[in-house]
N, C-alpha and C positions, 0 to 999 in steps of 0.2 A: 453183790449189793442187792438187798431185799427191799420191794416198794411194794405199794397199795395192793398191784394183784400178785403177791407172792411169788414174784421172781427169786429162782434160788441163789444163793449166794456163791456155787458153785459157776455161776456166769460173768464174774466181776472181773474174771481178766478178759474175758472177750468184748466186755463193756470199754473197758479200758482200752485194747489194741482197734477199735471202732472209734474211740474219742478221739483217741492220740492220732491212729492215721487221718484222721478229717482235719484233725487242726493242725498238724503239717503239713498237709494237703500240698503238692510239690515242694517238699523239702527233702533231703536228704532223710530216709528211714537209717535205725537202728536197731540195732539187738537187743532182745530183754534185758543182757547180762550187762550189753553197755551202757543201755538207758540206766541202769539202773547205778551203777557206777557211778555217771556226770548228773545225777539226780542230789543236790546236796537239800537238807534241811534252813528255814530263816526265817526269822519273824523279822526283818527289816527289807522292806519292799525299795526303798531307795536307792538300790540297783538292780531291779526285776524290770524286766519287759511285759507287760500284762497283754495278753491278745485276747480277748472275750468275741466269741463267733456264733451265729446263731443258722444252720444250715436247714432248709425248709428240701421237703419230695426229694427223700432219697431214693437212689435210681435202683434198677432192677435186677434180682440177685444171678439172672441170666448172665450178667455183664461179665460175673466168675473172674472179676479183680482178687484180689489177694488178698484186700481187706476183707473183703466180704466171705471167702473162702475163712475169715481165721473166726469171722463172726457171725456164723451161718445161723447159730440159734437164735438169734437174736436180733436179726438186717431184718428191716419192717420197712418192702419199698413203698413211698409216699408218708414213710414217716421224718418227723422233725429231730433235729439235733441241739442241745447247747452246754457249749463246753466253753471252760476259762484254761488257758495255759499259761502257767509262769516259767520265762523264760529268764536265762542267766543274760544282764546287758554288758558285766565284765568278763569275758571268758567264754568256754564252749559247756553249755551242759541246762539243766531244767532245775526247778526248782517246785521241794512239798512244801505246802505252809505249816511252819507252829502256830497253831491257833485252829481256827475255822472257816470255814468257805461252805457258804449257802446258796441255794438259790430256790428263791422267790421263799427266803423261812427252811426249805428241808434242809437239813445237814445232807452233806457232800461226803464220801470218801477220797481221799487222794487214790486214782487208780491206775499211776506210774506216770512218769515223764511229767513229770508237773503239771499233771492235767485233771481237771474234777466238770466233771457236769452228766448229762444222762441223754436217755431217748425219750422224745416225747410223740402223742400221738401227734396224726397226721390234722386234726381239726383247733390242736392246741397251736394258735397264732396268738398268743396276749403276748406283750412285752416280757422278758425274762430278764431278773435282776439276781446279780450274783452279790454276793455283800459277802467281805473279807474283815474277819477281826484276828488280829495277831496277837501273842502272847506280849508284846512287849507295847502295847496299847494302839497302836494304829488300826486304823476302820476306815476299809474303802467299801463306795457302792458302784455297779456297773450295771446299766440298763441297756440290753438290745433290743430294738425292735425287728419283728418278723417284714419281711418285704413282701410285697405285691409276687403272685406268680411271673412266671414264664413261660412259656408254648412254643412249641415247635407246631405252628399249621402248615409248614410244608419242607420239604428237601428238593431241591432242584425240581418245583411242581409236581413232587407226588407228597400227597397226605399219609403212605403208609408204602413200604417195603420198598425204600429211596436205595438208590445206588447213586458214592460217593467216587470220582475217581480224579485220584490225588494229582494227576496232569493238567486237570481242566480247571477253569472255574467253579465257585460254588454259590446256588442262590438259596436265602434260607428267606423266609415269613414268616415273624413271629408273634406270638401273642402278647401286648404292652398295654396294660391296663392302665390306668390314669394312677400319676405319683412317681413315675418309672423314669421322668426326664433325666435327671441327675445320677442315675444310673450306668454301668457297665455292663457288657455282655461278653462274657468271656467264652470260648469256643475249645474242646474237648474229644480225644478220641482215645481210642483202647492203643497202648503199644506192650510188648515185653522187653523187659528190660532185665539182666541179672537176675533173672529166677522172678521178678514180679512183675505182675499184669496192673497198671491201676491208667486213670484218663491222665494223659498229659496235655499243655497248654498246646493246642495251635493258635488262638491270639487273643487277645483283648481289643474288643472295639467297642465305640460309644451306643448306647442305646436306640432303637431305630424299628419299627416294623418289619422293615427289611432289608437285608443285608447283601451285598453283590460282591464277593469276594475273590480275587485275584488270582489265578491259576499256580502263582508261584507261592503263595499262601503256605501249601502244605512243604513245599521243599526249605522253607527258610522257616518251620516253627521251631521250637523246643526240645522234640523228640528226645529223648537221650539215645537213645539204641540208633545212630546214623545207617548202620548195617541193612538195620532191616526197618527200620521207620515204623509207621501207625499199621496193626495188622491189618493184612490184610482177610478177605472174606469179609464171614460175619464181623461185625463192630461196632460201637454202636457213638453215636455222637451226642453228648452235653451240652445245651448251654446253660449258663450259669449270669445271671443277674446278679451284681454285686453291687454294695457302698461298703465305704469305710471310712472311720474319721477318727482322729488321733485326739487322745484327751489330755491334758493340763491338769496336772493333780500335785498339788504339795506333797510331798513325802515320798512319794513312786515315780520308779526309773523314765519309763513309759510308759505309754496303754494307748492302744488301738479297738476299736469298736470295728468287728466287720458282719455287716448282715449277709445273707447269700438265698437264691432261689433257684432251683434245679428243675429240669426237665431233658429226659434221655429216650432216644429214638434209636431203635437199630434199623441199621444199614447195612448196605454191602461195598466193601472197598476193593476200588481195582485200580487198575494204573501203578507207573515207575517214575514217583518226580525223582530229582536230583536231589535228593537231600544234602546240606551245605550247613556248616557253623558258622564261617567267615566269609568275606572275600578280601583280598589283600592286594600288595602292588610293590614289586621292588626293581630296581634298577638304577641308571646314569645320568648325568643329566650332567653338560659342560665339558671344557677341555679333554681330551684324549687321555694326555698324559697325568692329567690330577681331576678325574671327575669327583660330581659331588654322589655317593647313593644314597636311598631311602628303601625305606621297608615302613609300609604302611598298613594299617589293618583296620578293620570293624566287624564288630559281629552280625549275623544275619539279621533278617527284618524284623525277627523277635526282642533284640534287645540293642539292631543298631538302628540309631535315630538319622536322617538324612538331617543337612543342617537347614535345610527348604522350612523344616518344622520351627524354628526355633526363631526368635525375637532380642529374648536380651541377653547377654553371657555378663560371668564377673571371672576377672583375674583373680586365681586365688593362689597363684603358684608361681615365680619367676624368679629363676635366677644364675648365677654364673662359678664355675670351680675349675680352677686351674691348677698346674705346678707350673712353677715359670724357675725353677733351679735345677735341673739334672749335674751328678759326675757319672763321666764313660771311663771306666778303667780297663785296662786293656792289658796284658804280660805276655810277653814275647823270652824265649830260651836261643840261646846259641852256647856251642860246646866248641869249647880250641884245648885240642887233645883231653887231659883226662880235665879241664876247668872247665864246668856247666856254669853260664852267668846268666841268670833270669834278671830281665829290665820292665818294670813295672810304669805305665804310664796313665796321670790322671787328667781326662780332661776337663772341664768345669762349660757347662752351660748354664747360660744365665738370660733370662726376657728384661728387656731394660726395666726398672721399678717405674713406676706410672701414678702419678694421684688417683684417689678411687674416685673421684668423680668423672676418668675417663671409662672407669668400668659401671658407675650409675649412668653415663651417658649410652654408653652399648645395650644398657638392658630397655633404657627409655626408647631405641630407636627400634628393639627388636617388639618391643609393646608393638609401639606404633605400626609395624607392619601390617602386624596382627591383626590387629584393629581396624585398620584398611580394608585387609583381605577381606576381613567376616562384612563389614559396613559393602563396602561396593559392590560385594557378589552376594550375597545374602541379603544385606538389610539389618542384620544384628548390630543390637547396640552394646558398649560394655558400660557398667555401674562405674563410676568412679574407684579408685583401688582404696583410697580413704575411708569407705565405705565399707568396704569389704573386711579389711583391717579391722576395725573398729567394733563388729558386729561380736557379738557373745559367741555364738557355735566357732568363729572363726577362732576365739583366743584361746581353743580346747588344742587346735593344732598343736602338731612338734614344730620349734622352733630352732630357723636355719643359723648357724653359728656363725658372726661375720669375722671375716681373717682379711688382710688386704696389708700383704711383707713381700720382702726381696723372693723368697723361695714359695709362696703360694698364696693364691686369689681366691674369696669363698664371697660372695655377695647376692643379696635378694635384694627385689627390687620394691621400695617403699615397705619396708617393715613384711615381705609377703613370706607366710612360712610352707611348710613342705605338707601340700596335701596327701601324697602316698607319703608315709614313713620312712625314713631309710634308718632309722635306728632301733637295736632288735626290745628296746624297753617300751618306742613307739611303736612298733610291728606288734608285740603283746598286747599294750593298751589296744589296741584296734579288733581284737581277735572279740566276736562275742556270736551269742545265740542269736542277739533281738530281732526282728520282724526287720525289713526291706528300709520302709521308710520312715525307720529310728537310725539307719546306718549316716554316719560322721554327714558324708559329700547329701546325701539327703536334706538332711535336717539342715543344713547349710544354705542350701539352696531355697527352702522355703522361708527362711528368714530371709533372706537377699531379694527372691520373689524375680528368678532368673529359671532361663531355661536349661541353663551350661555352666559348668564350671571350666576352664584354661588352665593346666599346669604343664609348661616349660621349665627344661633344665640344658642350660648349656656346659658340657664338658669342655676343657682344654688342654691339651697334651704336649707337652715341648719333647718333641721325637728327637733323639742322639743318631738316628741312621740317615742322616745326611749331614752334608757339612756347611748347614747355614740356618740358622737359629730361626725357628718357626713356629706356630703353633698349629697346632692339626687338631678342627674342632668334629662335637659329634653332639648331634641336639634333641631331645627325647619331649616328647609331644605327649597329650594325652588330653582330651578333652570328654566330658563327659555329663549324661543330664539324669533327671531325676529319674526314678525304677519304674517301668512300664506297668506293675500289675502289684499286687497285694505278697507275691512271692518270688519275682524277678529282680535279679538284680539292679545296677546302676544301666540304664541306657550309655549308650557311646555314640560318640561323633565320630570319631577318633583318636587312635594311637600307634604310636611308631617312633622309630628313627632315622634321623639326617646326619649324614659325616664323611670326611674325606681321609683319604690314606696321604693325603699332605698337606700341608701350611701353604701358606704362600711366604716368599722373602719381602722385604721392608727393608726402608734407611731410618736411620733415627731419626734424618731429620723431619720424616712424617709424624714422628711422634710428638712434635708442638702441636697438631690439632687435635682437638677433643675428640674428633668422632674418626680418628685414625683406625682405633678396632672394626669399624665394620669393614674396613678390606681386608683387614691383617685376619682377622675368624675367618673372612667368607660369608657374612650378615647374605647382602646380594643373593649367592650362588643357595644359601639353605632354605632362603623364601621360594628361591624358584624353585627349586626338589620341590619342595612341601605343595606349590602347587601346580605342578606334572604329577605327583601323588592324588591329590584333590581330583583333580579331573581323570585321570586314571581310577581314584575306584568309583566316583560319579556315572565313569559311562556303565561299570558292572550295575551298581544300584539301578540305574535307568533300566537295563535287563532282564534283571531279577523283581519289576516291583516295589520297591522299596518304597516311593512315592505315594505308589498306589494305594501299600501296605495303612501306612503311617496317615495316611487321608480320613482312613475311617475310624481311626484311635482317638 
């Protein structure tokens, strides 16, 4: 790409591998040969993800990241960036425009991975407006604004040649110029990882002069490489001042507006934290001979939320699946001299048939515990499910199939459909490029105006290996809240499983009250798992931080 002072056109793909790594900026990197592959042509933006990013003080070619290494001719540290990328919202892959894409008036070239914009100097702070005309007449405009700097005035009290080490605590002072309230400061350090060197997340927190951060900080971030963590030695640490705000545009998939401000200080790293992805919890709880287990999880303090943070939750998922008809066939041989006679026998299990309003009454009471739990140990409240139903993002869901016959039980509770997918046309629909917080449970959530989404699924299994008609449940949990950071996934409260290796037995003549099922599943005994699970990985988060973590976000 040739501009004003005669850059040679022989630089356009280093331009391009500079654009494209910043505006992935922690996403998974690809190959030229694949980008260019899931790179399709469109003039119809109504399924594109538009991310327009405008990156101010790029950091120092010392740093010997991989991006910088690929675009060493042309890395201009304390210079500006701004690039537009169109992403695919159905499917995996990027998107070039038919048409044209400007900004501020210069034509653009597409320079791979669906991505157009340039370098600008270090003094250039105006607004930058990308304006998009497609061959088949749509015209979009996108204006970012440049943000206020950022400073690093100190590392643990020194102004220059700071040592960071990854056991301790860390104190930073930074520079926060007025306009900066509503801002992020996102926190960065050098790892390798698979052949490349570039800053990964240690965390996002709110904007502040100064920051006092946690000792367990560095073992619960991001890292990808668990092995060997943020290098050690030389390193150097970013922070990073960010907004974003998501834009309403007729015609287009979505768009995201993110501004960003940099500032990079090398350090020296020492120290062996524990570096950790999860922390988890499984075991027994109840009777000897038929306990109930759980296996419970959350991800580390980077993307798992303690539920201390959160206020309001909404049901978005509830419901119940059973077989209640097995046959056991069984063949047995016996030979009297040379006459072999095989005797075949069937035997027929059957769960009495039941009105479904016994099985709408088992999912209302399983609500309710719910609801309980989170209200008396938390303080969360949940939105009405009416509510929730009813919303627009929610009526994009896959929709649970209702069955309720002699031989099998399918029921959700008040119209609630299946937030994870379990069908592979649903699992496709769900599959895409877009930014974080365009993903389904996201975009759900801000509509709702909730900190959590709830999805339960209770299994039911009528087991032929004993000889007394039972059902043997197993109940899968998942809760989860909006995306921590501009490239993080969905936060988690939690996820896991509850179940027993047996039913309990029953008379029919239980079966005249309506809320028979909750002794016949085990209702009782999966609340209590779930919370000896709760307080179980509680006291690890209490350990690790967690609290501490999620205070300053």
């Amino acid at each position: 790409m040739c501009n004003k002072k005669g850059r040679s056109p022989v630089l356009k793909p280093f331009i391009a591998a500079l654009l494209v790594s910043l505006a992935l900026s922690g996403c998974v990197s690809v190959g030229n040969m694949t980008a260019k592959l899931l790179t399709a042509k469109t003039a119809d933006l109504s399924n594109a993800s538009v991310q327009v990013r405008f990156i101010r003080n790029l950091y120092q070619t010392e740093a010997q990241t991989t991006e910088v290494k690929h675009v060493s001719a042309i890395w201009q540290p304390g210079a500006n960036v701004a690039v537009i990328n169109f992403l695919k919202r159905e499917g995996i892959g990027m998107y070039e425009i038919d048409g044209t894409v400007k900004l501020n008036g210069e034509l653009l070239t597409h320079l791979g991975s669906g991505a157009y914009g340039k370098v600008l100097p270090a003094d250039d702070l105006s607004p930058q407006t990308f304006i998009i005309d497609t061959s088949t007449g749509q015209h979009f405009e996108f204006t970012v604004e440049p943000l206020p700097e950022i400073a690093i005035r100190s590392i643990n009290g020194q102004s220059e040649g700071a040592t960071i080490d990854l056991g301790k605590s860390l104190e930073l002072e930074l520079g926060n110029p007025s306009g900066t309230k509503d801002t992020t400061v996102g926190l960065k350090m050098l790892a390798d990882a698979v052949g490349t060197r570039a800053f990964y997340e240690v965390g996002t927190f709110k904007s502040t002069d100064k920051l006092s951060l946690p000792s367990t900080m560095f073992a619960s971030s991001s890292v990808p490489n668990i092995k060997f963590g943020f290098n050690k030695g030389v390193n150097y640490l970013q922070v990073e001042r960010s907004t974003s705000r998501l834009v309403e545009m007729e015609g287009i998939g979505a768009a995201q507006i993110i501004s960003q401000s940099w500032d990079t200080a090398p350090v020296q790293v020492t120290g062996e934290p524990k570096y950790f992805t999860h922390i988890s919890t499984e075991g027994e709880i109840g009777p000897e001979k038929s306990p109930i287990a759980y296996s419970l999880r959350k991800p580390n303090a980077a993307t798992g939320r303690p539920f201390s943070t959160a206020k309001k939750f909404a049901l978005a998922s509830l419901s119940v699946r059973g077989t209640l008809y097995q046959k056991k066939v069984s063949t047995s041989s016996t030979t009297t001299g040379n006459i072999k006679t095989t005797t075949t026998t069937t035997e027929t299990w059957q769960f009495p048939p039941l009105p479904t309003a016994f099985w709408d009454q088992l999912l209302e009471n399983i609500y309710a515990d719910v609801q309980n739990l989170m209200q008396e140990r938390y303080g969360i409240q949940f939105i009405p499910v009416g509510q929730v139903v009813a919303s627009g993002e929610y009526a994009k869901l896959e929709e649970i199939d209702q069955e309720s016959s002699d031989v099998k039980i399918k029921r959700s509770y008040k119209g609630t459909k299946n937030l994870v997918p379990t069908s592979i046309s649903g699992l496709l629909g769900q599959v895409s490029s877009t930014f974080a917080a365009d993903r389904p449970e996201a975009r759900l959530m801000r509509e709702l105006g909730v900190d959590g989404l709830v999805a339960i699924t209770l299994d039911l299994e009528l087991p032929t290996d004993t000889d007394k008609i039972t059902l043997r449940p197993r109940m899968g949990i998942r809760i989860t809240g909006p995306p921590t950071s501009q490239t993080a996934g969905q936060a988690v409260y939690l996820e896991g499983g509850i179940s027993a290796d047996k039913g309990v037995t029953f008379n029919e003549s239980e079966l005249e009250n309506i809320n028979a099922l909750n002794r016949i599943v085990r209702k009782e005994e999966l609340m209590a798992a779930l919370v000896q699970a709760i307080n179980e990985l509680e006291a690890q988060e209490k350990d690790l931080g967690y609290d501490l973590i999620w205070a300053l976000k």
